[in-house]
C-alpha positions as CSV (number, residue, x, y, z in Angstrom):
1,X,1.4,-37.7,-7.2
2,X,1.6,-34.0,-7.0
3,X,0.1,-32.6,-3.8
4,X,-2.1,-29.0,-4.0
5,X,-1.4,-26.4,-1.0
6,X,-4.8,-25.0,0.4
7,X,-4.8,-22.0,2.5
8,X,-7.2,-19.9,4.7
9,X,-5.8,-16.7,6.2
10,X,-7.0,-14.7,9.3
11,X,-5.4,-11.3,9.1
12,X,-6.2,-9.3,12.6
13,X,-5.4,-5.2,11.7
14,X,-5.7,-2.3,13.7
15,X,-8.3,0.2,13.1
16,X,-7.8,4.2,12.4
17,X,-10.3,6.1,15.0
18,X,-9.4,8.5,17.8
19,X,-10.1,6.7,20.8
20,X,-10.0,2.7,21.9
21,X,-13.0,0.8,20.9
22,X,-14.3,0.1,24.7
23,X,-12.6,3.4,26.4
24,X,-11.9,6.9,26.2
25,X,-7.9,6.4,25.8
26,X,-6.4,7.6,22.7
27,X,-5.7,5.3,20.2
28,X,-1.9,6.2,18.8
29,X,1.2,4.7,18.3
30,X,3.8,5.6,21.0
31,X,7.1,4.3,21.1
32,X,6.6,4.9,25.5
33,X,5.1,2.3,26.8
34,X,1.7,2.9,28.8
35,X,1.2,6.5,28.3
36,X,-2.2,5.5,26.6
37,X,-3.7,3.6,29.5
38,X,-7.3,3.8,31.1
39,X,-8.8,1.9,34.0
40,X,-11.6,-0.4,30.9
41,X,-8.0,-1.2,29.6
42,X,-6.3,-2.7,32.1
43,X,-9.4,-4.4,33.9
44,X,-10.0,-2.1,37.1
45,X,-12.9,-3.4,39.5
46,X,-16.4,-1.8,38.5
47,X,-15.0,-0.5,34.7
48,X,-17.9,-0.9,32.2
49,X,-17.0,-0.4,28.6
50,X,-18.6,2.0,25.8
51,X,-18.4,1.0,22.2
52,X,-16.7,3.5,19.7
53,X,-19.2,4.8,16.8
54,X,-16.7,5.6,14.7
55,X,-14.9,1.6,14.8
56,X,-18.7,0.3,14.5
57,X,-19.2,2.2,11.3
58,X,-15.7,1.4,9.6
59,X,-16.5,-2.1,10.7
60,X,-19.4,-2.0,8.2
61,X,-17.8,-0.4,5.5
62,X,-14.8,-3.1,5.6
63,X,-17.9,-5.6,5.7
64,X,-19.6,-3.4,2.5
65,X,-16.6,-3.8,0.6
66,X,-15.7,-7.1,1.2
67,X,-19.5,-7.8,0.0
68,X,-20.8,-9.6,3.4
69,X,-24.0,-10.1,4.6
70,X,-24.8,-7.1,7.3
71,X,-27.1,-8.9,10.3
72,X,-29.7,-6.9,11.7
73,X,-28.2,-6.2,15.0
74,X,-24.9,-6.1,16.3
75,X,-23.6,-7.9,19.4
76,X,-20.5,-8.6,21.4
77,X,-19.2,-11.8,23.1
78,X,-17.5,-12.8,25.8
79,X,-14.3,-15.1,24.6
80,X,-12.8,-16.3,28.3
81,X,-9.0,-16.6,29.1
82,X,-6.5,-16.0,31.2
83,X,-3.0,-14.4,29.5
84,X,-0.5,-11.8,31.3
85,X,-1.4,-9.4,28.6
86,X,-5.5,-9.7,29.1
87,X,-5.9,-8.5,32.2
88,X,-9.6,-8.9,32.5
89,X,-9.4,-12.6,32.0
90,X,-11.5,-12.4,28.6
91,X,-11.5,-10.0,25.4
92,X,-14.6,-8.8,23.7
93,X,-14.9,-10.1,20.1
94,X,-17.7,-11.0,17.9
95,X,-18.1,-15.2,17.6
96,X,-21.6,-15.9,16.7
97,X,-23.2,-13.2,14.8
98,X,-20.3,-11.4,13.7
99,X,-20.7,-8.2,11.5
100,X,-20.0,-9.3,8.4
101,X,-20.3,-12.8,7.1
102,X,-20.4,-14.8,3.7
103,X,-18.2,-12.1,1.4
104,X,-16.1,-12.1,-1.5
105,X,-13.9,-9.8,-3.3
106,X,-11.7,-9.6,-6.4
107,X,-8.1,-9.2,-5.6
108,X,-5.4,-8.1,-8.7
109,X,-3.2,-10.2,-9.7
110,X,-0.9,-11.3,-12.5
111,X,-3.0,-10.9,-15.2
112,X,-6.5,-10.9,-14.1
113,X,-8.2,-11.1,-11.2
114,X,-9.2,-13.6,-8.7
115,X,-12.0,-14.6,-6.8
116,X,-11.2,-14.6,-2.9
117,X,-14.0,-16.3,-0.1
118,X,-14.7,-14.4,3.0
119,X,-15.7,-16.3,5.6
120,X,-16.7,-13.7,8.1
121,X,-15.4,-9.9,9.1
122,X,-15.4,-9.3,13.0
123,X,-15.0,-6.0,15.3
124,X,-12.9,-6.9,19.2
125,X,-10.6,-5.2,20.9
126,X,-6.8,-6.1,20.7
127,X,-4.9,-7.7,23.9
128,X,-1.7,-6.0,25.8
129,X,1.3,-6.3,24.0
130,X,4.4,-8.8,26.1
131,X,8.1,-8.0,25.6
132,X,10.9,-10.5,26.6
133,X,13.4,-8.9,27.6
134,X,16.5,-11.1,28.8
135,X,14.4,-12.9,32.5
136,X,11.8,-10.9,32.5
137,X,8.5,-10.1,30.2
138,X,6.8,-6.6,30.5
139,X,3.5,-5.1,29.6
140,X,2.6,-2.5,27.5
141,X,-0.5,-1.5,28.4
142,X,-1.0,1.0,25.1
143,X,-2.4,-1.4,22.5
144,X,-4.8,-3.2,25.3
145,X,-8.4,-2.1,24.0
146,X,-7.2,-1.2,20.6
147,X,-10.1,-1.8,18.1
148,X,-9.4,-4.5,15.8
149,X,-10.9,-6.0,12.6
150,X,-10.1,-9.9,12.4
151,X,-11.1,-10.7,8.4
152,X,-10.9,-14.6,8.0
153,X,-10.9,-16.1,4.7
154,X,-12.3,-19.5,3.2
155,X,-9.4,-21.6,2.7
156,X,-9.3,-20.7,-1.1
157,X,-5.7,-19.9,-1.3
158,X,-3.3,-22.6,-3.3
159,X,0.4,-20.4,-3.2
160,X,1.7,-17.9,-1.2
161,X,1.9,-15.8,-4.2
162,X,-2.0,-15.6,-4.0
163,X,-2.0,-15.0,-0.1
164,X,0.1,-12.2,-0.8
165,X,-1.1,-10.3,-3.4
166,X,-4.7,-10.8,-1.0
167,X,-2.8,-9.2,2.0
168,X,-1.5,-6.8,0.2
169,X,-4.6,-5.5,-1.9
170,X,-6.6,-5.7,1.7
171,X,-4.2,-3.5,3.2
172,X,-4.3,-1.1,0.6
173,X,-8.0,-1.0,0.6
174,X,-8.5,-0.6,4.2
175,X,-6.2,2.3,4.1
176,X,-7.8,4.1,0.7
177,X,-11.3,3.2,2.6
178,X,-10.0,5.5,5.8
179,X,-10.5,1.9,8.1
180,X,-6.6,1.7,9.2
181,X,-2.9,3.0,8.2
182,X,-2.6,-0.7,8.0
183,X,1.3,0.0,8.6
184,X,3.2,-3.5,9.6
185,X,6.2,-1.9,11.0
186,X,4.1,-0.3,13.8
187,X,2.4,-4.0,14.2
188,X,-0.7,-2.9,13.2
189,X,-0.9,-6.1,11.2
190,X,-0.6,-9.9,12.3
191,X,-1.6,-13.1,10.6
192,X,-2.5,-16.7,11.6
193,X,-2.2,-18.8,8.4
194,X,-3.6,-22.8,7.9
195,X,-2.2,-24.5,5.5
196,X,-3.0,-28.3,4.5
197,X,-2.1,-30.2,1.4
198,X,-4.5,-31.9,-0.7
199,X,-4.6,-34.6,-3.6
200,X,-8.1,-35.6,-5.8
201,X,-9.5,-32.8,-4.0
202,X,-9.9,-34.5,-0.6
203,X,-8.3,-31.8,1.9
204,X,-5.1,-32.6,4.4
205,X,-4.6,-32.2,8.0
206,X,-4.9,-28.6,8.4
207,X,-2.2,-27.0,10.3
208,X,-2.4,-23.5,12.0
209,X,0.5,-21.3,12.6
210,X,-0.6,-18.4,15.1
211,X,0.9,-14.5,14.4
212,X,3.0,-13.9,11.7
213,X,3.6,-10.6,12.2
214,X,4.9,-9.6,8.1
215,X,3.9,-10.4,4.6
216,X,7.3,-11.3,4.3
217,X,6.9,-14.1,6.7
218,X,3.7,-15.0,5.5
219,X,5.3,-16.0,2.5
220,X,8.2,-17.6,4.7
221,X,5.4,-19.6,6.4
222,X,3.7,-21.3,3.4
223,X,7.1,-22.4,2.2
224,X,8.7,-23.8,5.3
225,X,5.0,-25.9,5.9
226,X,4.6,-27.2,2.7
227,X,8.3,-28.0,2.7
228,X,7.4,-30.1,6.2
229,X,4.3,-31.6,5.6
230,X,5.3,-33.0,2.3
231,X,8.5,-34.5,3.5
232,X,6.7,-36.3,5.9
233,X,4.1,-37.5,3.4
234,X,6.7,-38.7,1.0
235,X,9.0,-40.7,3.7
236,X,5.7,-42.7,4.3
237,X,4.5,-40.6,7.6
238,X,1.7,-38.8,6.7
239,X,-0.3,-39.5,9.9
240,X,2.4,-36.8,11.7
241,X,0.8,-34.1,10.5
242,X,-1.3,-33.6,13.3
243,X,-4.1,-30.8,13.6
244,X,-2.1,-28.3,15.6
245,X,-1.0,-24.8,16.1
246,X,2.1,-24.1,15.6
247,X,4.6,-20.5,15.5
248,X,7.3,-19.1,12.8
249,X,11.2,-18.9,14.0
250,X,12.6,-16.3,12.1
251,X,16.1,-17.2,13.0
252,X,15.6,-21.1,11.6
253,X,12.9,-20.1,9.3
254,X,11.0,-22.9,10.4
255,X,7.5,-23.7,12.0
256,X,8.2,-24.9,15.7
257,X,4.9,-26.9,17.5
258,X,2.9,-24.8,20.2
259,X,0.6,-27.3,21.0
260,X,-2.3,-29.9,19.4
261,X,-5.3,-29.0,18.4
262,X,-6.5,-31.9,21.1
263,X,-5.6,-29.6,23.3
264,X,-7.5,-26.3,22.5
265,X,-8.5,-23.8,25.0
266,X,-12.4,-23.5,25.5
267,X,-13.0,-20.3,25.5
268,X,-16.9,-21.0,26.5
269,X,-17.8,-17.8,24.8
270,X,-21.3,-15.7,26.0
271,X,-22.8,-13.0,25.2
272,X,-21.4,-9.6,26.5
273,X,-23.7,-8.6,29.0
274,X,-22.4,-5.0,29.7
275,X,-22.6,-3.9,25.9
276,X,-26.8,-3.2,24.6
277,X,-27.5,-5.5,21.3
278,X,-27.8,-2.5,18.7
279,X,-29.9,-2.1,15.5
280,X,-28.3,-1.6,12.5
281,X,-30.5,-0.1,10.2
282,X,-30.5,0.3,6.6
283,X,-30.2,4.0,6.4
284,X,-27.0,3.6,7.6
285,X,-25.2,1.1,6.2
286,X,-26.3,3.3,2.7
287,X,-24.6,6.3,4.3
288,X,-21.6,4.4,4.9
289,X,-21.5,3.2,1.6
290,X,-21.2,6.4,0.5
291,X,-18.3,7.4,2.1
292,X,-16.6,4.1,0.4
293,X,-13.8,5.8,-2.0
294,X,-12.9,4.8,-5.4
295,X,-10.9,1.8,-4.3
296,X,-7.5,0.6,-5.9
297,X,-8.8,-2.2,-8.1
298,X,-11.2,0.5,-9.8
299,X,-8.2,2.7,-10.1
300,X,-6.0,0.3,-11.7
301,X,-8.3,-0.5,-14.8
302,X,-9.1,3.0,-15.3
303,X,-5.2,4.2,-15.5
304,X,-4.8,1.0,-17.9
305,X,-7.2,0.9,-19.7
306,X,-8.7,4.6,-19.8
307,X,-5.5,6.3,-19.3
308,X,-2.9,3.8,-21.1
309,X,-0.5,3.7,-18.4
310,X,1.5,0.7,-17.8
311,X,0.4,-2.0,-14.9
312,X,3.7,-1.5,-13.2
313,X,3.4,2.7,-13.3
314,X,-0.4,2.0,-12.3
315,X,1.2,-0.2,-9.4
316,X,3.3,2.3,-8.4
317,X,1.2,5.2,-8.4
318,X,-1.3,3.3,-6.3
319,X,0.6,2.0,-3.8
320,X,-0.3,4.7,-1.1
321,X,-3.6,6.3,-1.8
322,X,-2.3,10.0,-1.6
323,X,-0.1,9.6,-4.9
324,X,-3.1,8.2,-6.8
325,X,-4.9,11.5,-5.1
326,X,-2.0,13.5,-6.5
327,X,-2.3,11.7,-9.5
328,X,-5.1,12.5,-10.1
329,X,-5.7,15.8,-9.2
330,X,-2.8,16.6,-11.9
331,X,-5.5,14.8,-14.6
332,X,-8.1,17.4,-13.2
333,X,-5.8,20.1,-14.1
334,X,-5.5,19.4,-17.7
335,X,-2.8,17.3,-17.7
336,X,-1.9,14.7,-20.0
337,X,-1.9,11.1,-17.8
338,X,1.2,10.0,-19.4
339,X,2.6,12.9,-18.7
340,X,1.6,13.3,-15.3
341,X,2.5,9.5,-14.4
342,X,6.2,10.3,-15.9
343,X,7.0,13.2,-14.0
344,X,5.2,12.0,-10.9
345,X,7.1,8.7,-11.0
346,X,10.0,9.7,-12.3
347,X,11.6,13.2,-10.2
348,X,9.0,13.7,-7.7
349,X,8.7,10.2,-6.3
350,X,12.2,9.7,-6.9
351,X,13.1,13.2,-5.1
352,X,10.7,12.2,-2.0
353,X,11.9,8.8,-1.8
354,X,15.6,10.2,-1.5
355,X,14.3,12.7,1.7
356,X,12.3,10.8,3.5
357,X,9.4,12.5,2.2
358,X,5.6,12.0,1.9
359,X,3.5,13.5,-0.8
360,X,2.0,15.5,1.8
361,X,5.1,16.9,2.7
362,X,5.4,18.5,-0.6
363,X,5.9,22.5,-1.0
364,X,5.1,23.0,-4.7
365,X,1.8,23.3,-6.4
366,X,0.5,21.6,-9.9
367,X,0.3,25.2,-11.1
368,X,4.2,25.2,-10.9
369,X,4.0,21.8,-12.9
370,X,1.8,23.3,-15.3
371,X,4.1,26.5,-15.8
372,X,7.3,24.3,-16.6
373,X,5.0,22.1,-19.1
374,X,3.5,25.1,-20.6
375,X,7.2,26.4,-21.5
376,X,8.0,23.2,-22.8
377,X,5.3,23.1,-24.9
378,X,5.5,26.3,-26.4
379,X,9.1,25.4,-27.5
380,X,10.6,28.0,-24.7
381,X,12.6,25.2,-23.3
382,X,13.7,22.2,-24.3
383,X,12.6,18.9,-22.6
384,X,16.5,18.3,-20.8
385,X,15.9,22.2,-19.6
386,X,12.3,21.4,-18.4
387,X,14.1,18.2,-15.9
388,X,17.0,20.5,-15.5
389,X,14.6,23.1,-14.1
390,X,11.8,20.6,-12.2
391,X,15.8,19.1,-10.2
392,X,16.2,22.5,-9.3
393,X,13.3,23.1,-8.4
394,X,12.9,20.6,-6.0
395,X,16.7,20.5,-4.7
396,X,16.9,24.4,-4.3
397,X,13.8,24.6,-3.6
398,X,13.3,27.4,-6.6
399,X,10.5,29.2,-8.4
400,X,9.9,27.7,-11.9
401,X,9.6,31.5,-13.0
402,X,12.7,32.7,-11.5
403,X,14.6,29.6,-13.4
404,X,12.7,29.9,-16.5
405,X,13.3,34.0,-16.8
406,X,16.7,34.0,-15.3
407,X,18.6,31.0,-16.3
408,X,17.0,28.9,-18.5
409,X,14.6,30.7,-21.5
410,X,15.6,29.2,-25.2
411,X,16.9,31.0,-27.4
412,X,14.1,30.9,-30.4
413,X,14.7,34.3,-31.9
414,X,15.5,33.5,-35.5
415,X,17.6,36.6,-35.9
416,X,19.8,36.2,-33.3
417,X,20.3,32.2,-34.2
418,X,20.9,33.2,-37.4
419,X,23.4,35.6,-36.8
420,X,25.3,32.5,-34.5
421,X,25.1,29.9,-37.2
422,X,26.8,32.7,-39.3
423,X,29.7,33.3,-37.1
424,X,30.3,29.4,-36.5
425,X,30.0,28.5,-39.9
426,X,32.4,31.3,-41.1
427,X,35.1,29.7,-38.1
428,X,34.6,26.2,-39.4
429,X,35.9,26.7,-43.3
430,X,37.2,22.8,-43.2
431,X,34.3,21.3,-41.9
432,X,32.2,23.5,-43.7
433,X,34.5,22.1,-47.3
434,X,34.3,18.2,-45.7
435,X,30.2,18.3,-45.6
436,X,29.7,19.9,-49.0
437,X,31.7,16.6,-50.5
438,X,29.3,14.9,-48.6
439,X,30.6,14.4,-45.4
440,X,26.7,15.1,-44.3
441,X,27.3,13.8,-40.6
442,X,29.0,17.2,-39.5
443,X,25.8,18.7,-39.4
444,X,26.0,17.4,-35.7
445,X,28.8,19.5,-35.4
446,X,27.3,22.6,-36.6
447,X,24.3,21.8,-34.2
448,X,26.5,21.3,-31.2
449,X,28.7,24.3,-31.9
450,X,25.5,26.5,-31.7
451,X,24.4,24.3,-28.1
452,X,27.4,25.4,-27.1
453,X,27.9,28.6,-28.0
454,X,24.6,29.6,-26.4
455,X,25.0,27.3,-23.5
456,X,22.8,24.7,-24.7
457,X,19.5,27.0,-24.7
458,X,18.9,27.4,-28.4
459,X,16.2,25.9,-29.5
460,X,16.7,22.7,-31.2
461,X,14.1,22.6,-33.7
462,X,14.3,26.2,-34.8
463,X,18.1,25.4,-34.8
464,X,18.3,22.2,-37.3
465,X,15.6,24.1,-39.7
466,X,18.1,27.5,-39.8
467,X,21.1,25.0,-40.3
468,X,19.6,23.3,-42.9
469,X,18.8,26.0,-45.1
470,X,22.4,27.5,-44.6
471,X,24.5,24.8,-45.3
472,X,22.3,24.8,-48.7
């Protein structure tokens, strides 16, 4: 009997703001370690925290985007435990009333969209972060107090290609929406993932494996569990999958056991005495949904299905929110969105992917675009002369006029191609005998012998019309 995969996800990310969500301390990534350190982060004797604005109102506008249900007043909890890297003894989080709750949202993907559950959005501050190095284990104090947004889903997942596609689109639309860079390779982004397998929809064991720290993993996860869990059910010993948490080996690829549910930690959670319950009020969750952005799935169907680009160009341009800005402030220009997503794509991305580069980082205007479009289009250079010029304009870092004017004007003066086609054609008696008796594919010849007799800036159409008529 075939066995369905069901999967929740809890993906914890960092938030964007200036400072922690409980302190003054800056919130940045530093490769030194504890330079970003105040006495609320690392537990001093009489610290009291102060909550951060700024994290309370992303907060809401994840929980606006993700559709949830806003309750009327935020609070914090109290969730108690002792760890090396939580030096108070307990974090603040949100457990009972947390800030958004009951969501849903349509995620891309294939071709169509599908429906994903949110079970609840919650603001808390991160933990410490632990190194093991060789014997010992140090602290870096710097990400203690970070403010983090734990999003955990319904378990409405059934591959890992689903789970994906949802971590990815969530990461993009926390960093279009402002909320987080959302960038994995600073660990800004970590995962617990349950997986259970099901048959005549009556749901498995659930098993829990506790920070996966990349998509790429992720995916690894789902495959190495549902690998385990249906050996054992198909050797007969389904009653060892236990309800457990369990962690991701990279070097085995494999899910090792951390201990049984039976055994979890009670965290006898209470309220947060130290931090005021606060109103939220309708005023200001509409003022924050203002500020929401046109967010990727919105910008997808309208470069499909508006602009006619492909889903793979459309993927591409909206993969970090300031190309699809770019994008489309070329479209606001004037430009053509097929032509704008080809040369975007094509020698810009291509040139800034070669150096390293963002599209911030980028020295020339559209109005230089628009001038090397404008000369193609009026037929004074050729579309190979307009991707000659655009290279050297981004290798050499040239003006499109100085190339244009200088180097690379066509030649469109029907006098002076005329007078060309007259020399090359009185120089080339025997191919000039072979096409008249109807040899007629030497008019290639004639057209490259003017190409290259002006250095290929003749223009082509002009060219084949003059040839034409002389060979007549």
């Amino acid at each position: 009997m075939n066995y369905i995969p069901t999967i929740g996800i809890e993906m914890h990310c960092e938030m964007k703001s200036h400072t922690k969500v409980f302190s003054r301390a800056r919130n940045t990534y530093s490769e030194e370690a504890n330079i970003h350190v105040s006495p609320v982060d690392i537990g001093l004797p009489g610290i009291l925290p102060v909550l951060n604005k700024e994290c309370v109102r992303k907060a809401i506008k994840a929980a606006c985007i993700l559709n949830c249900t806003i309750p009327k007043y935020l609070y914090f909890d109290r969730k108690n435990y002792y760890y090396p890297d939580l030096p108070k003894g307990y974090q603040i989080t949100q457990s009972h009333d947390p800030i958004g709750q009951n969501g849903k949202i349509l995620v891309p993907f294939q071709d169509g969209d599908f429906e994903v559950l949110i079970h609840d959005i919650h603001l808390e501050e991160d933990s410490a972060q632990l190194e093991h190095i060789g014997r010992y284990s140090y602290i870096n104090y710097n990400r203690s107090g970070v403010p983090l947004l734990e999003l955990v889903t319904e378990p409405c997942f059934h591959s890992k290609e689903e789970v994906i596609a949802f971590l990815e689109y969530i990461r993009r639309v926390y960093q279009y929406a402002d909320i987080s860079l959302a960038d994995a390779t600073k660990g800004q982004i970590r995962c617990d993932v349950n997986i259970s397998l099901s048959k005549d929809d009556t749901l498995g064991t659930k098993v829990e494996v506790k920070n996966v720290n990349s998509f790429a993993n992720v995916g690894a996860v789902i495959d190495s569990e549902i690998e385990r869990q249906l050996h054992l059910i198909t050797c007969g010993r389904a009653e060892e999958i236990e309800q457990e948490t369990r962690r991701f080996d990279e070097e085995s690829g494999e899910t090792k056991r951390m201990r049984s549910k039976a055994d979890a930690i009670d965290y006898k959670y209470f309220v947060e005495p130290n931090i005021p319950k606060i109103r939220i009020d309708e005023k200001m969750i509409d003022e924050i949904k203002k500020e929401i952005p046109v967010l990727p799935r919105e910008r997808f169907l309208k470069y499909t299905k508006d602009y006619g680009l492909t889903k793979v160009d459309a993927q591409t341009i909206l993969k970090e929110k300031a190309i699809s800005d770019y994008f489309d402030s070329w479209i606001d220009a004037g430009i053509e969105p097929l032509e704008a997503c080809n040369w975007i794509i094509g020698p810009i991305l291509g040139y800034l992917n070669k150096e390293g580069m963002k599209i911030s980082d980028f020295e020339f205007s559209i109005a230089d675009f628009q001038f090397v479009l404008e000369k193609l289009h009026d037929g004074t250079i050729s579309s190979k002369q307009a991707k000659e010029i655009v290279g050297k304009m981004l290798t050499e870092h040239a003006s499109p006029k100085d190339l244009i004017t200088h180097d690379f004007a066509q030649i469109s003066d029907e006098e002076v191609l005329n007078q060309i086609i007259s020399e090359i054609i009185e120089r080339s008696s025997e191919q000039l005998e072979a096409y008249k008796n109807g040899r007629t594919n030497l008019f290639s010849y004639f057209v490259g012998q003017v190409m290259k007799e002006t250095g290929g800036k003749a223009n082509p159409i002009k060219t084949r019309d003059l040839l034409e008529k002389k060979l007549k």
